[in-house]
N, C-alpha and C positions, 0 to 999 in steps of 0.2 A: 399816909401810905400810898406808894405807887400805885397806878393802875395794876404795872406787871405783877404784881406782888396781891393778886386778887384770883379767885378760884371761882367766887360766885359767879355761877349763869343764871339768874335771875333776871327777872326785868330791870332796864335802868342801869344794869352793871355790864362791863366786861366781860364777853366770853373769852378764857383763855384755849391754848391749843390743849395744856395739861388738866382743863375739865375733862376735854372728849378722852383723853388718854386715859385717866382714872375712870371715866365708865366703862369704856373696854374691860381694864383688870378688875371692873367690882362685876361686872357679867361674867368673867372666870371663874374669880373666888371668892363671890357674892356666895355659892351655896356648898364651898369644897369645905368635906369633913377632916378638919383639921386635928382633930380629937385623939386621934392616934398619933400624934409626935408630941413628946414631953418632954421638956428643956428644963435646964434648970432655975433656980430662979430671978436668980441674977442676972441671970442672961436678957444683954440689950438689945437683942434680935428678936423678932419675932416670926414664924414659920411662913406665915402669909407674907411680910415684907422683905425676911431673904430669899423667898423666892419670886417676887416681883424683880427684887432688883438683879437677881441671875437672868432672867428674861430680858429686862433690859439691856443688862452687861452680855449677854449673845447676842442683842439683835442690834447695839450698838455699830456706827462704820470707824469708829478710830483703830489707830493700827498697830495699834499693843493692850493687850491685855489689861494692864495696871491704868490706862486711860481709858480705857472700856467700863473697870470698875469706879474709876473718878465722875465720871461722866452718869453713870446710871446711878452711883450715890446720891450724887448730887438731885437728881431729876425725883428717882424714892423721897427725899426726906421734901422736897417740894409739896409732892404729893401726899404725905403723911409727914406732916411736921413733928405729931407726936411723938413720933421715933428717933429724934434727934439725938439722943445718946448711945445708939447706936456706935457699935468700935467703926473706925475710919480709918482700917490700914487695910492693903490687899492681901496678904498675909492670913490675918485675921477669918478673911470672907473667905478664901479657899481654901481654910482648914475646916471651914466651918460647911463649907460645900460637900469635902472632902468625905464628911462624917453622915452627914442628912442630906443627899443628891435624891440615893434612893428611894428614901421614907416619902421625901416633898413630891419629887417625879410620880411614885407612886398615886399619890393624893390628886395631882394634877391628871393626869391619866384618866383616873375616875372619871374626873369630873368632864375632861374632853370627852369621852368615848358615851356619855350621855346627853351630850349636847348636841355632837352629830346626829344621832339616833332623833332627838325631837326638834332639835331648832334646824335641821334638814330632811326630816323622813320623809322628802317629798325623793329623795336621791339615795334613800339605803337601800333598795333594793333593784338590781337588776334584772329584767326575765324570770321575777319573783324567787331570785335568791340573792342574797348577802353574800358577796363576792367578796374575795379577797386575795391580789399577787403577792407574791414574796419573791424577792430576789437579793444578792450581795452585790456591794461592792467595796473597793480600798479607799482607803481616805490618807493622803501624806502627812508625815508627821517630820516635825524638826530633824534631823540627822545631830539628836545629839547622846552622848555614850549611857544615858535611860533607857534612851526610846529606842535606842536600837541594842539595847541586851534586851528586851522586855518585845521588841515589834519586829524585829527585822527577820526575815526568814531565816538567815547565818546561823542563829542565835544559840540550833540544838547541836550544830554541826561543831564535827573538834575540826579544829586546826592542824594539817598535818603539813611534817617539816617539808622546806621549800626544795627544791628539787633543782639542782643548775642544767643551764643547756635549757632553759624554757624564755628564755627572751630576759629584761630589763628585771633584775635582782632575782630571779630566778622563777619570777611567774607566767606561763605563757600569756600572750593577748587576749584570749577569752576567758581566762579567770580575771583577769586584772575587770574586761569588762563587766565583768560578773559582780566582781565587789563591788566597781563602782555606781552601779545600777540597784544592790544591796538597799535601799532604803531604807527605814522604817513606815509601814504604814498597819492600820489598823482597818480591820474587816467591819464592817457594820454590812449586818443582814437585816431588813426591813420586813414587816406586815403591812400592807398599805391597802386602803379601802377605796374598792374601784369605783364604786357609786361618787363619795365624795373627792376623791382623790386627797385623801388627807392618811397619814399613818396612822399607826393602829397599835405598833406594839414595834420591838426592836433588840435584838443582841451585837453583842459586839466582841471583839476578840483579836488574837495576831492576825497578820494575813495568811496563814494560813487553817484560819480554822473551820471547822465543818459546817458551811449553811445548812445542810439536811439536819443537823444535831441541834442547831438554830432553834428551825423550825418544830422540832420536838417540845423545846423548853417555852415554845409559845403557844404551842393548841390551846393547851386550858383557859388560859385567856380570849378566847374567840367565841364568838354566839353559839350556840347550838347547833342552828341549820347553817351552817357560815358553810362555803364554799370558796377550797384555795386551790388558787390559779398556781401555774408555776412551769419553768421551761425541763428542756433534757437533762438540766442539771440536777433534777428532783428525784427522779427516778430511781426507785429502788424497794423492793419487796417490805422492807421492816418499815422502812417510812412512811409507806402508801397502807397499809395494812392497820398503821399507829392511829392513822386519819381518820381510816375505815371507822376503826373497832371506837374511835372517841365518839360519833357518829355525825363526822362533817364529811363533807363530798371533796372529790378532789377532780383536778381537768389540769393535767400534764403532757406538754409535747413527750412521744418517746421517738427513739431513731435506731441506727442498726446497733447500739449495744441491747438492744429489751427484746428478749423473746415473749413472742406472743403464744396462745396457743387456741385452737382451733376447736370446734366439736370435742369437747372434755364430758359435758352431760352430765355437769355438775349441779348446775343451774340451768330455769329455762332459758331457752336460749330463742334467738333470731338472727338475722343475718348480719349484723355488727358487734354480735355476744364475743368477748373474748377473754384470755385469763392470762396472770400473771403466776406465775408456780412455776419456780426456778427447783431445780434438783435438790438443792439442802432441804430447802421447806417441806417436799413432797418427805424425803426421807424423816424429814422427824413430824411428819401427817398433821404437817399446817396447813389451812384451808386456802383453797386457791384464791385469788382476787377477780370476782366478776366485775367485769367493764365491759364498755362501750367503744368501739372502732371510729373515729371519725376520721373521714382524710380530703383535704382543702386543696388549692394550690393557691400560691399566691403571687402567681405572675413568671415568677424564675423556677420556682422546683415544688413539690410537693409537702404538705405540713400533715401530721399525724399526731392527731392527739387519742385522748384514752379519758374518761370521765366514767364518773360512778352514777348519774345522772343517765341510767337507763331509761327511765319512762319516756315516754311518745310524746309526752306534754311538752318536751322542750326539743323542737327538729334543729337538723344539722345545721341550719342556719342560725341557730338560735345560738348553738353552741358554740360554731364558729365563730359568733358576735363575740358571747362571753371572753372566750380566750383572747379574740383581739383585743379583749380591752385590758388585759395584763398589760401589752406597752405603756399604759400612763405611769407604770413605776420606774420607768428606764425618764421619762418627762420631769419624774419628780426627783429623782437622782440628779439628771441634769438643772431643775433648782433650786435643789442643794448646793450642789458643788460647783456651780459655774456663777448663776445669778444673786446666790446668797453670801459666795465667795469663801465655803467650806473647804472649798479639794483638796488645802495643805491647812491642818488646823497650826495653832503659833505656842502650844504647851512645850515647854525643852521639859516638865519631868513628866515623867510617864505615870505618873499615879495622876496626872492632871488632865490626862489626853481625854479619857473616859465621860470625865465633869465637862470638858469646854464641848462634846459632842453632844452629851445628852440634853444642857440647858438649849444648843445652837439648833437641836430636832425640837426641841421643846417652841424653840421659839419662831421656827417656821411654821410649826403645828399649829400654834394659838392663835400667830398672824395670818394665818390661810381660811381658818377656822371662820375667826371674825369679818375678814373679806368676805367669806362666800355667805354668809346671812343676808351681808348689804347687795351684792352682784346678784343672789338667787331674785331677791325683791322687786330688781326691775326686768324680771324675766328674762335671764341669762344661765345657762347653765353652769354647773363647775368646772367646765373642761374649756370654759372662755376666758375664767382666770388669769391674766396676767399675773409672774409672780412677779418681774422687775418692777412695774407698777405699785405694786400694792407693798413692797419694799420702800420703795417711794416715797410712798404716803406716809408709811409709820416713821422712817426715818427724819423727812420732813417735821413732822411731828414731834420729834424728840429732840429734834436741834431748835424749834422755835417753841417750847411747852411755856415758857413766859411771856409769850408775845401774845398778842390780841388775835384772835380769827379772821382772817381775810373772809371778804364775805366769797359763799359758795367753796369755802378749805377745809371746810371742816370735815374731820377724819374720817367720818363715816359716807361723808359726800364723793371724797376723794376716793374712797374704794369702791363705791359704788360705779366708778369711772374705773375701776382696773379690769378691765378688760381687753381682750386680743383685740386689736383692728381689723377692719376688713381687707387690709391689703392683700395682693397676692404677690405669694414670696416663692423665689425663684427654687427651682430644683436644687438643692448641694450631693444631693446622692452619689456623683462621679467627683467631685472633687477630693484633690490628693491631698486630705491631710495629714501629716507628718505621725500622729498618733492613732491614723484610724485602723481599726482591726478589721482583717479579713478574712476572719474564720468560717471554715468549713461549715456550713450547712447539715445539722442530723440527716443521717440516710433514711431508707427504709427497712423498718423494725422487720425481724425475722417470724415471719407468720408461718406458724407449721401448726399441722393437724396433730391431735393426741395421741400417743401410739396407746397400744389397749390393756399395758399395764397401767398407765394415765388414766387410762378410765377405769379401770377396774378399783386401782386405788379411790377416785373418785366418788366412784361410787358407795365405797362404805365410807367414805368422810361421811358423805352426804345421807347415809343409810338408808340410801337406795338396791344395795345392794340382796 
């Protein structure tokens, strides 16, 4: 037998790359309860090995799909030989995805979101709370007649007859533009955990669908005292209130749509007490939302956030730390979609878009995961993280898994080195790029005093009356 064709790291023997790569996935799903998916039993799959080899096939670089699955087959059954009767068509594996994405994910999830908690608690907590941003963004998808009856904005809209005298077959230039700019893309709204800067949880949807509604279907999944971070686009009495009453905190920029309100004498109050009690809510004698006034600048205009994070134990400074450190999900968005090479997923059916997203978050998660145990070690933080790096490594990794170890290559060595350099890199903030957005700045929220049916109502909420 080959060298190549050896696993043992033993003394006297060959290290291959595909040792170090099977101790990664047995530190995964060394302790993931798998007990909850029942297959039948025939079945040549097993829970733990289709979902290594989804892992694989997302974090593979080939650049189609059905080589994505050739390639991570292939590397799985190296890795677990006993599995070689495993089905061998791509067909097969995405129906098979199809059906168990969210049982396996679920399982995985667990078992990530326990891992961070102990093989990093030196990072779960910020300013002695459990932070956490949420924000959305679009993801492209193929422009083919699935994915855009199923994703494309168009999709609810009828069709009305063409109209002559509007330009070329009778569509003015801004419809024409309009269509052609029609995409399909898919919304993914993220939980992401600001200590580690790893995710946490995640929905998905058209692009037009509601990140606030998102973020509902994800509370219960969040620790107890967790605290979520979140920009102007959060804002809103039921949502804020949802947060409240589950009993996690929340720290939201507000701007001139959020009225505020002043001496209510609801709550005790001081000098940054304010409330959120919009006129339906008073009218059907829902309880106003006690917060916190906080207001920053930040060089150009003014920032105003609102948190529930009343007590004195954590000053404006503190606060203001926390919220700025919401930006590392706009960092992890960018690698995602730029570094990991997500921004257009390559699924033509739309029943597939969902599957090749959640194994490609999966498999940033686990890879990030594993990085920052080796990065924390030599006293680096998680926010020095390279993720082109540590892409790198694993990638490296999965193209040489039969090869011998170069001395000082091996995987965990290699990530121990992903880390930012110390260079200093040039200002881009004024450069004209072709896609960047320059949107308006929230104003300032409209702060008014209570008038004294505000208080009076108030006061028998409060039964002070």
């Amino acid at each position: 037998m080959s060298h190549q064709d050896s696993q043992n790291t033993g003394r006297g023997c060959v290290e291959l790359n595909s040792a170090f790569l099977k101790l990664a996935l047995h530190w995964l799903f060394g302790k993931a309860d798998w007990s909850t998916i029942r297959w039948r039993s025939d079945c040549t799959w097993t829970p733990m090995f289709l979902s290594a080899t989804a892992l694989l096939w997302a974090v593979s670089g080939e650049s189609t799909l059905g080589d994505r699955f050739q390639i991570s087959r292939k590397i799985s059954l190296f890795l677990y030989p006993e599995l070689s009767k495993s089905a061998s068509s791509y067909q097969g594996f995405i129906k098979l995805l199809a059906k168990w994405t969210d049982s396996l994910v679920g399982v995985i999830q667990t078992r990530m979101r326990q891992l961070m908690e102990q093989a990093l608690a030196e990072y779960w907590r910020i300013n002695r709370v459990v932070m956490f941003g949420i924000d959305g963004c679009r993801v492209d998808l193929p422009r083919t007649k699935s994915n855009q009856a199923t994703y494309a904005t168009s999709r609810k809209k009828n069709r009305k007859k063409q109209k002559k005298g509007k330009g070329k077959r009778g569509i003015s230039p801004a419809s024409r533009h309009k269509r052609l700019n029609d995409s399909p893309q898919l919304w993914l709204t993220t939980m992401w955990h600001a200590g580690t800067g790893l995710p946490w949880d995640w929905r998905t949807g058209p692009s037009d669908s509601s990140e606030r509604a998102h973020l509902l279907e994800m509370l219960s999944d969040l620790p107890a005292e967790a605290l979520i971070t979140a920009d102007a686009g959060f804002v809103g009495y039921e949502y804020s209130k949802a947060i409240l009453d589950s009993g996690r905190d929340l720290l939201i920029r507000v701007g001139s749509n959020v009225r505020l309100l002043r001496q209510l004498g609801y709550a005790r109050e001081f000098s940054q007490t304010v409330y959120i009690w919009p006129t339906y809510a008073s009218r059907r004698k829902e309880p106003p939302l006690v917060l916190r006034l906080v207001v920053a600048h930040n060089g150009r205009h003014p920032v105003y956030v609102v948190t529930s994070l009343r007590s004195k134990t954590h000053s404006d400074r503190q606060i203001l730390e926390l919220y700025s450190r919401r930006w590392g999900i706009e960092l992890f968005y960018r690698s995602f979609k730029q570094t990991f090479g997500k921004r257009k997923l390559r699924s033509n059916a739309a029943t597939n878009t969902t599957i090749e997203l959640a194994w490609s978050l999966m498999g940033l998660w686990i890879m990030s995961l594993y990085a920052l145990v080796q990065v924390t070690k030599t006293g680096n933080e998680p926010r020095q993280l390279s993720a082109a790096k540590l892409l790198r490594a694993f990638r490296s990794t999965l193209r040489d898994y039969r090869n011998p170890v170069e001395r000082g290559q091996k995987l965990r060595d290699q990530l121990r080195a992903a880390v930012i350099g110390d260079s200093v890199r040039r200002n881009k903030s004024r450069r004209d790029y072709p896609r960047k957005r320059s949107e308006k700045p929230p104003g300032k929220p409209q702060i008014i005093d209570a008038t004294d049916l505000q208080i009076s109502l108030a006061k028998t909420l409060s039964g002070k009356a």
